[in-house]
C-alpha positions in Angstrom: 0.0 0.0 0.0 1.1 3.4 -0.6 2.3 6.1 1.7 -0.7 8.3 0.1 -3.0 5.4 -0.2 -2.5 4.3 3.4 -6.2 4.0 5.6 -6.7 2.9 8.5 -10.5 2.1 8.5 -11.6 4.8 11.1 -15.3 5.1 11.1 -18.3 6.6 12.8 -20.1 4.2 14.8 -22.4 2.6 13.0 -25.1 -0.2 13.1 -23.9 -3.8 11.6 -25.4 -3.9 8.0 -28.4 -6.0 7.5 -29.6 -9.4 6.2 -26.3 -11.5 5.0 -24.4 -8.4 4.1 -23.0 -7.2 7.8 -20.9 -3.5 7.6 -17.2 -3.8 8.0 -15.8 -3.8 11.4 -14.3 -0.7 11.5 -13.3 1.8 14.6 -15.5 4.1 16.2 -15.3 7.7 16.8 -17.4 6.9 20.0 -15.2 9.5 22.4 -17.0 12.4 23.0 -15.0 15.7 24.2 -15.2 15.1 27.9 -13.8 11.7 27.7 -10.5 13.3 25.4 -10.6 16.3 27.8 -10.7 14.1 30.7 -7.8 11.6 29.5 -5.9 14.5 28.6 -5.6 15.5 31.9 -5.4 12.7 34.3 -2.7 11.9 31.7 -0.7 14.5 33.4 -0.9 13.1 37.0 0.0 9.9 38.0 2.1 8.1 40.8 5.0 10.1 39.4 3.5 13.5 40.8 2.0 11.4 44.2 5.5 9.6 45.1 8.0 10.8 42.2 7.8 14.2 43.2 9.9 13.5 46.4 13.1 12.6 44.4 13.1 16.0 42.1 12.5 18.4 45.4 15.2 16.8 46.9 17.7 17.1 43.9 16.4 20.7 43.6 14.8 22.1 46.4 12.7 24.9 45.9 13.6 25.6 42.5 12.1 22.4 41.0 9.1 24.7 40.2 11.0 26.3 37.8 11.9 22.8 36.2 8.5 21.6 35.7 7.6 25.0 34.2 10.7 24.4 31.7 9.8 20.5 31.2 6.3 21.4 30.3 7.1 24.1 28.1 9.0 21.5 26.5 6.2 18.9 26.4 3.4 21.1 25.7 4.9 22.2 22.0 5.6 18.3 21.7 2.3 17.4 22.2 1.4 21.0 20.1 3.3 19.4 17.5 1.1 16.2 17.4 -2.2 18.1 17.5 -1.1 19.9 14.4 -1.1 16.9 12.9 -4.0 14.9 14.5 -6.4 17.8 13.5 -5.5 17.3 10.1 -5.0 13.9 9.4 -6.8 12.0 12.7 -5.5 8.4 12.2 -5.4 5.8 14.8 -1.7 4.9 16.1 -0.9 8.5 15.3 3.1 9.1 15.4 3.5 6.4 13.9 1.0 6.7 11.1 2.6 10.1 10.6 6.1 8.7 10.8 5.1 6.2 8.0 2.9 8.5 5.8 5.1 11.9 5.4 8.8 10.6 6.8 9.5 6.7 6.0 8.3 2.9 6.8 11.2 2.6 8.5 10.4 5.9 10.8 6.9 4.4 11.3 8.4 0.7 12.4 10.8 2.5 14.7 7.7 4.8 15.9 5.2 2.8 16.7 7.4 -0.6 18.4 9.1 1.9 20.2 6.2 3.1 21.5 4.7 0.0 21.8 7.6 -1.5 23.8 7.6 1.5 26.2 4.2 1.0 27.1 4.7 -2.4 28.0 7.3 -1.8 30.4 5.5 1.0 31.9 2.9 -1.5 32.4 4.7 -4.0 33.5 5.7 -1.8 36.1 2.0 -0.2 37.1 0.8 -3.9 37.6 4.1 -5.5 39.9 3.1 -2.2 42.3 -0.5 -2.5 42.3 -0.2 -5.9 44.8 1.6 -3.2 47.3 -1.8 -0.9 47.4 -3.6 -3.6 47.8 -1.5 -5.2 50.6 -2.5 -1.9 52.3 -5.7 -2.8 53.2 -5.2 -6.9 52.5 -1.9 -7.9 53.3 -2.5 -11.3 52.8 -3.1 -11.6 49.4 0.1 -12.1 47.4 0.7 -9.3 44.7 0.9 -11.8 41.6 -3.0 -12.0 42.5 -3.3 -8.8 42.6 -1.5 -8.2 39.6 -3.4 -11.1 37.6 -6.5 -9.7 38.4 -6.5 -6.1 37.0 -4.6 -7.5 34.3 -7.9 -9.5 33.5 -10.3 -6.9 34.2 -8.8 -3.6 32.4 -8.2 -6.0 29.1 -12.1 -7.2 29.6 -12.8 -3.1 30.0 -11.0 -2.4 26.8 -12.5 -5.4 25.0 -16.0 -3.5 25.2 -15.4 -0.5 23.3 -14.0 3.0 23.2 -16.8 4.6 24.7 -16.1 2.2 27.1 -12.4 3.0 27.9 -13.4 6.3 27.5 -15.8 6.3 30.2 -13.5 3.8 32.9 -10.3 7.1 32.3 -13.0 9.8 33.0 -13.7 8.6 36.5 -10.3 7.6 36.5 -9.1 11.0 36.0 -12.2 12.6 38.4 -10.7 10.7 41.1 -7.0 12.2 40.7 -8.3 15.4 40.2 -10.1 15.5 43.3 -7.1 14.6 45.4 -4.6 16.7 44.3 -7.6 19.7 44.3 -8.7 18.6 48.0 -4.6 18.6 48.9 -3.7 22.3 47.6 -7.4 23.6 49.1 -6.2 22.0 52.5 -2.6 23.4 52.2 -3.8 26.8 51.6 -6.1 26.5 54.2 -3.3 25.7 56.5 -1.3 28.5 55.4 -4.3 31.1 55.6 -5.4 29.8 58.7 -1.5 29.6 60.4 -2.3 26.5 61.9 1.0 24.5 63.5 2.6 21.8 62.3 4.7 18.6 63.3 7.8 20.6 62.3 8.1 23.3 64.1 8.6 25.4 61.0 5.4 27.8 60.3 3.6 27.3 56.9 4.7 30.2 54.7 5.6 30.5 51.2 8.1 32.4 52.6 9.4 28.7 53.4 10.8 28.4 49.1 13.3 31.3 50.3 14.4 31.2 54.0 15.3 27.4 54.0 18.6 25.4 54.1 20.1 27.4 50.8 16.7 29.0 49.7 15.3 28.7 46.4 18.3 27.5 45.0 20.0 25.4 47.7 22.0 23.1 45.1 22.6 25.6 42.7 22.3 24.3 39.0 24.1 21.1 38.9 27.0 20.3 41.3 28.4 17.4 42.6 27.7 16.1 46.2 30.4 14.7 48.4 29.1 11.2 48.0 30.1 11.3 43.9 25.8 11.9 43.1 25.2 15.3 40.8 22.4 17.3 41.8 21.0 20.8 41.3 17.5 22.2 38.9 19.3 20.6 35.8 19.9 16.8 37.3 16.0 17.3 38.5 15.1 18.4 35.1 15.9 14.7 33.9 13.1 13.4 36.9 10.8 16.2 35.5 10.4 15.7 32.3 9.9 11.4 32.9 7.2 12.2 34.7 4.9 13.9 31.7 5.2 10.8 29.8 1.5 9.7 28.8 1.1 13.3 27.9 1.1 12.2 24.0 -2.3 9.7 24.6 -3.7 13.1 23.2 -2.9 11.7 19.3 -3.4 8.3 19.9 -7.3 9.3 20.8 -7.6 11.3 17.2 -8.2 8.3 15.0 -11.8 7.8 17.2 -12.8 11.5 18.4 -16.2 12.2 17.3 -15.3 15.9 16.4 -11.1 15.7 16.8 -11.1 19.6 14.7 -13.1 21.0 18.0 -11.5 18.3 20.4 -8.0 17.8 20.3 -7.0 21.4 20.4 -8.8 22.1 23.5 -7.2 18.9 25.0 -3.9 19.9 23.8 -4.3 23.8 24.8 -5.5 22.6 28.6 -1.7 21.1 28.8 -0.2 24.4 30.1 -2.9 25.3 33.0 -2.6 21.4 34.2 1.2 21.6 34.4 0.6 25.2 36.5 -2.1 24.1 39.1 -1.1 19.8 39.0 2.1 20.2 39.6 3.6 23.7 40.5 0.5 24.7 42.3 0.4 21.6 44.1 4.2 21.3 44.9 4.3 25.0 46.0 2.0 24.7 48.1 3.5 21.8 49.7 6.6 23.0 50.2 5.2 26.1 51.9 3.5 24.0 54.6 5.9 20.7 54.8 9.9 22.2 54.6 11.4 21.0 51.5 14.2 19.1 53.2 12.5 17.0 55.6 10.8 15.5 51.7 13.2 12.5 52.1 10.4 10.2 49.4 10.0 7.6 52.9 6.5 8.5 52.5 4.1 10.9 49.9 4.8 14.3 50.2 1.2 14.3 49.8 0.8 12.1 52.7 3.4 15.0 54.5 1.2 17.5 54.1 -1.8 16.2 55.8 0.1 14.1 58.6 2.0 17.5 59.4 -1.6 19.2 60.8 -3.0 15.7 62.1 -4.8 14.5 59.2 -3.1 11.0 59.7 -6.5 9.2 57.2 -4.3 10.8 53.9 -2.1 7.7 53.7 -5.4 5.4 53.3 -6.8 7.9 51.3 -3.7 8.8 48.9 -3.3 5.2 48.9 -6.4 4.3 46.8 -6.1 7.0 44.6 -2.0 5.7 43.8 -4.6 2.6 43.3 -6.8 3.7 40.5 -3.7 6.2 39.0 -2.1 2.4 38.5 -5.6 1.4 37.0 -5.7 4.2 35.0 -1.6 4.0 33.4 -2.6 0.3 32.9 -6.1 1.1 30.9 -4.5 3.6 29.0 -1.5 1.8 28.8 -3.0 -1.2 26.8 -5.6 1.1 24.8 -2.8 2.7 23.5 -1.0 -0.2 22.6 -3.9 -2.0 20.4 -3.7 0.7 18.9 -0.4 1.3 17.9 -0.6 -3.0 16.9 -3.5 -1.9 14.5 -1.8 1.3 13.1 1.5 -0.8 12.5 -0.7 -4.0 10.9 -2.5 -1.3 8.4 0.9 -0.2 7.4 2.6 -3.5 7.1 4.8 -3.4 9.8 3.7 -5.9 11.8 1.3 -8.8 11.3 -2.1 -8.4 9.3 -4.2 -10.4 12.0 -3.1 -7.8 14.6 -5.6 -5.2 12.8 -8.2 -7.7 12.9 -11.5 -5.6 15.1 -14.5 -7.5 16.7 -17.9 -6.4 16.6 -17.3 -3.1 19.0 -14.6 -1.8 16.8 -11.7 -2.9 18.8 -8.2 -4.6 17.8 -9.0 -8.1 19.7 -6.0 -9.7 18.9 -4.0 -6.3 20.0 -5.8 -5.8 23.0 -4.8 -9.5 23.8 -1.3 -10.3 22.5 -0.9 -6.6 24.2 -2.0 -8.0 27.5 -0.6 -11.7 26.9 3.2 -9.8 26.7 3.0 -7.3 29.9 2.1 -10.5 31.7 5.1 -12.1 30.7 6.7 -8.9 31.5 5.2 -9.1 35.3 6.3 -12.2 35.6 10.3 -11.1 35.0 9.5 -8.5 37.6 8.2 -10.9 40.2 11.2 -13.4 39.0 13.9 -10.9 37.9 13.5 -7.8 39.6 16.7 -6.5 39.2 17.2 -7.2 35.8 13.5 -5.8 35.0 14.2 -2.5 37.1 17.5 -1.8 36.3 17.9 -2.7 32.2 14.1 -2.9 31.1 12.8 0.3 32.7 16.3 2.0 31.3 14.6 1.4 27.7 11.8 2.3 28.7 13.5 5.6 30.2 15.0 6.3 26.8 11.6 5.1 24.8 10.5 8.7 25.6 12.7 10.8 24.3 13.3 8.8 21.4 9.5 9.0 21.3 9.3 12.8 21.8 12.1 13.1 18.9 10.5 11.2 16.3 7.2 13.3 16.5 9.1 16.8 16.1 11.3 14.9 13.5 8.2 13.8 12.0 6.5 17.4 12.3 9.4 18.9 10.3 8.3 16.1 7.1 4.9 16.5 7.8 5.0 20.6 7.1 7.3 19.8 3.8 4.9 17.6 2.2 2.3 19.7 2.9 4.1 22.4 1.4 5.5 20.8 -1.9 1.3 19.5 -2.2 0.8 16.5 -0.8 -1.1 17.5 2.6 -3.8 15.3 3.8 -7.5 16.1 3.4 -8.7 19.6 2.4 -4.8 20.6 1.8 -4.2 18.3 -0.9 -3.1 20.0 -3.8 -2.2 23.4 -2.1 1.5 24.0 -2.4 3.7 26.8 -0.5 2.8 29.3 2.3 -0.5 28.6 1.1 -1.2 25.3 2.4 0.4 26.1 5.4 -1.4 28.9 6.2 -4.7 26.5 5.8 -3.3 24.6 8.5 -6.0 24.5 11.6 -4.1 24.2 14.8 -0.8 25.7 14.2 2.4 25.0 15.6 3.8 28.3 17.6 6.7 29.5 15.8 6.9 25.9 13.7 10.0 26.8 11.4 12.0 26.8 14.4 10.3 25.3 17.6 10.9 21.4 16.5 14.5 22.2 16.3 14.7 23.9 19.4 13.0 21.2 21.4 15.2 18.5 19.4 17.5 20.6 21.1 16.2 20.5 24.2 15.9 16.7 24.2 19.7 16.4 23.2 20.4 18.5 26.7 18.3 15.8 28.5 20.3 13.3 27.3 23.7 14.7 27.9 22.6 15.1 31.8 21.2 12.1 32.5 24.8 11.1 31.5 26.3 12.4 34.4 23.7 10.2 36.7 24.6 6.3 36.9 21.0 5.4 36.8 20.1 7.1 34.1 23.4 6.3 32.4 22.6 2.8 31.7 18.9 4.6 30.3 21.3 6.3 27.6 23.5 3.3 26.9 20.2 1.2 26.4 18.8 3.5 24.2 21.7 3.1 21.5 21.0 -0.5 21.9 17.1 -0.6 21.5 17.4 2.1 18.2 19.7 -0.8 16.8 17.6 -3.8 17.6 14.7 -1.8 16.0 16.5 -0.8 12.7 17.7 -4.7 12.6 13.9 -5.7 12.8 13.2 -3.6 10.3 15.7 -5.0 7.7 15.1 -8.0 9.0 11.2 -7.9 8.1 11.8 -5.9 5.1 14.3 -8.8 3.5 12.2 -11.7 4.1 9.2 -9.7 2.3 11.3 -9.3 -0.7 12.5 -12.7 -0.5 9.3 -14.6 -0.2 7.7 -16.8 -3.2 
């Protein structure tokens, strides 16, 4: 199939045909604008803001603020980047659609099993924790059960239909909201009020300045006396890991009942999330708890609330950490059936993995998707340390290599629509022309993707200076090999078949 003939049998819902001529299965644009807006932004908060958060304060202090305002810059005009493109050209499996359609097969196979691959590890992770929330309340009940169980029940969820997952991430998301609303209301409400804490320290945002080194305390990257680097820029490698999920945006394009209307208003809400999720909420926490007694034993959010006597927030933080781990997982494996069914329709993986059932759904995706995490469970439960320490570093990398092939892509995409061969209504229109018919606009787009390439090359250099993240970078030259070898691999035993 050609790159301009490429479809990837997106449909309106529909009812089956009738007598012995039934309509072809086909996906549905069943998600209505409060599930995208909804998915867009629990997307954005996760167990990395509710427990991850402790490790960048403590590499940065105060001034961590200013790295998630600088991470999420970053990621917005990545995810700015994809809309422009979703708008246009709404495909299911999106980067790697695009990847395939305006920049190379080879680009979309990297894409897409990249992408794939990421998701399973950041699965496989989500479900070898969720047995510890569980223990909370049922310490008996060993975490493989645990584990085996939501596996089962969030691939039944996604079996039923988009308007299904849809609906599961929209109460998913409520619930997250709701906590970390319900923390900042109580934190200011501490601070307004001046009621004491555990610490002895009084709850001012005064607190970001006057402590151990104020806003600054480990300047921008220096080395401690135990050999670790710290400082804003080390904590801007923590930061931007912890938007990952941010791009499920595009992946929702391909069945959006109204994506034009949607996905910019999804994409647009980025910016405001970043400022009250995560630098409203952390400001306001380290205002009431000090920043240096966040040592990541327990939640910061936990801190907050155990520091004025609300000692219920660990039970309560603890079930929404539950159904953020539901949520990662549902989205998790959405987005990977997906990506299987994108990469079938192109010919980069196997034809039966585009195969839908009656609700629109890639069956076989959703199930070879769920089949491999649990094999990657298992290696957790068996092999932790080789699952934590060389899995999760590719899945570490997976995102930036991610991020990189959509503003890689984004660059193609704008010179094909400029020499003519634009999708839909900007087929045909060559020039500034066609690019001036462009909908939802990259900001400053003949030099943003290069300066966020940029930006992602940065990343990379200073998680070299961190031995965990090290191994991340090392991995990463070893996955992008073991992809391109698939490729060639797959690509020579097309040609040579009878």
């Amino acid at each position: 199939m050609s790159k301009n003939t490429m479809h990837d049998g997106t449909a309106t819902a529909s009812r089956p045909g009738t007598g012995n001529t039934p309509a072809p299965a086909a996906l549905r644009k069943s998600l209505k604008n409060r599930h995208v807006q909804l998915i867009a932004l629990g997307g954005a908060i996760g167990t990395g803001l509710f427990y991850g958060s402790s490790e960048s304060i403590a590499l940065a202090g105060p001034s961590i603020l200013l790295a998630y305002l600088v991470g999420g810059l970053a990621i917005f005009m990545i995810v700015r980047a994809l809309g422009e493109m979703s708008v246009e050209d709404p495909r299911a499996g999106a980067f790697s659609y695009y990847a395939t359609r305006y920049w190379s097969k080879r680009a979309g196979f990297v894409s897409g099993w990249n992408y794939w691959f990421n998701y399973i590890l950041v699965s496989m992770v989500e479900l070898s924790v969720v047995g510890s929330f569980v223990n909370y309340w049922f310490p008996a009940i060993p975490q493989w059960v645990s584990a085996a169980v939501f596996l089962v029940v969030i691939a039944a969820m996604n079996l039923l239909g988009v308007s299904k997952f849809g609906e599961f991430e929209f109460w998913f998301a409520i619930i997250k909201i709701v906590a970390v609303i319900a923390m900042i209301v109580g934190g200011l409400a501490v601070l307004i009020a001046g009621l004491p804490t555990d610490s002895g320290v009084k709850a001012s945002f005064s607190n970001w300045f006057a402590l151990d080194g104020g806003v600054l305390p480990h300047g921008l990257l220096q080395q401690s006396a135990d050999g670790q680097w710290t400082g804003l820029l080390m904590a801007l490698v923590v930061v931007m890991f912890s938007f990952g999920g941010t791009e499920l945006i595009g992946i929702t394009a391909g069945e959006t009942e109204d994506p034009r209307r949607t996905i910019p208003r999804a994409t647009n809400g980025i910016i405001w999330r970043i400022l009250v999720f995560y630098i409203g909420a952390l400001g306001v926490i380290m205002a009431v708890v000090p920043w240096n007694t966040i040592d990541g034993t327990t939640s910061p959010f936990v801190q907050i609330f155990d520091s004025v006597g609300v000692h219920a927030a660990a039970g309560i933080l603890n079930f929404v950490c539950l159904t953020a781990v539901m949520s990662v997982y549902n989205s998790g494996l959405y987005a990977n059936s997906r990506m299987l069914y994108s990469l079938a329709r192109q010919g980069n993986a196997p034809e039966i993995l585009g195969k839908l059932n009656f609700h629109g759904v890639p069956v076989v995706g959703v199930l070879a998707s769920a089949a491999i995490t649990a094999l990657a469970v298992g290696v957790v439960f068996l092999w932790p340390d080789f699952a934590f320490n060389y899995l999760m570093s590719i899945a570490t990398i997976a995102g930036v290599i991610n991020w990189s092939m959509i503003m890689v892509t984004e660059i193609h995409f704008r010179r094909r629509v400029a020499a003519g061969d634009g999708p839909g209504e900007l087929a045909g229109l060559t020039g500034d022309e066609a690019l001036g018919r462009i909908h939802f606009k990259l900001p400053f787009a003949r030099v943003m993707p290069y300066v966020v390439l940029a930006f992602l090359a940065f990343v990379v250099v200073l998680m070299c200076f961190s031995s965990s993240y090290r191994v991340a970078v090392i991995a990463g030259v070893v996955w992008l090999a073991i992809l391109l070898t698939a490729y060639q691999v797959t690509q020579t035993r097309k040609t040579v078949r009878p």
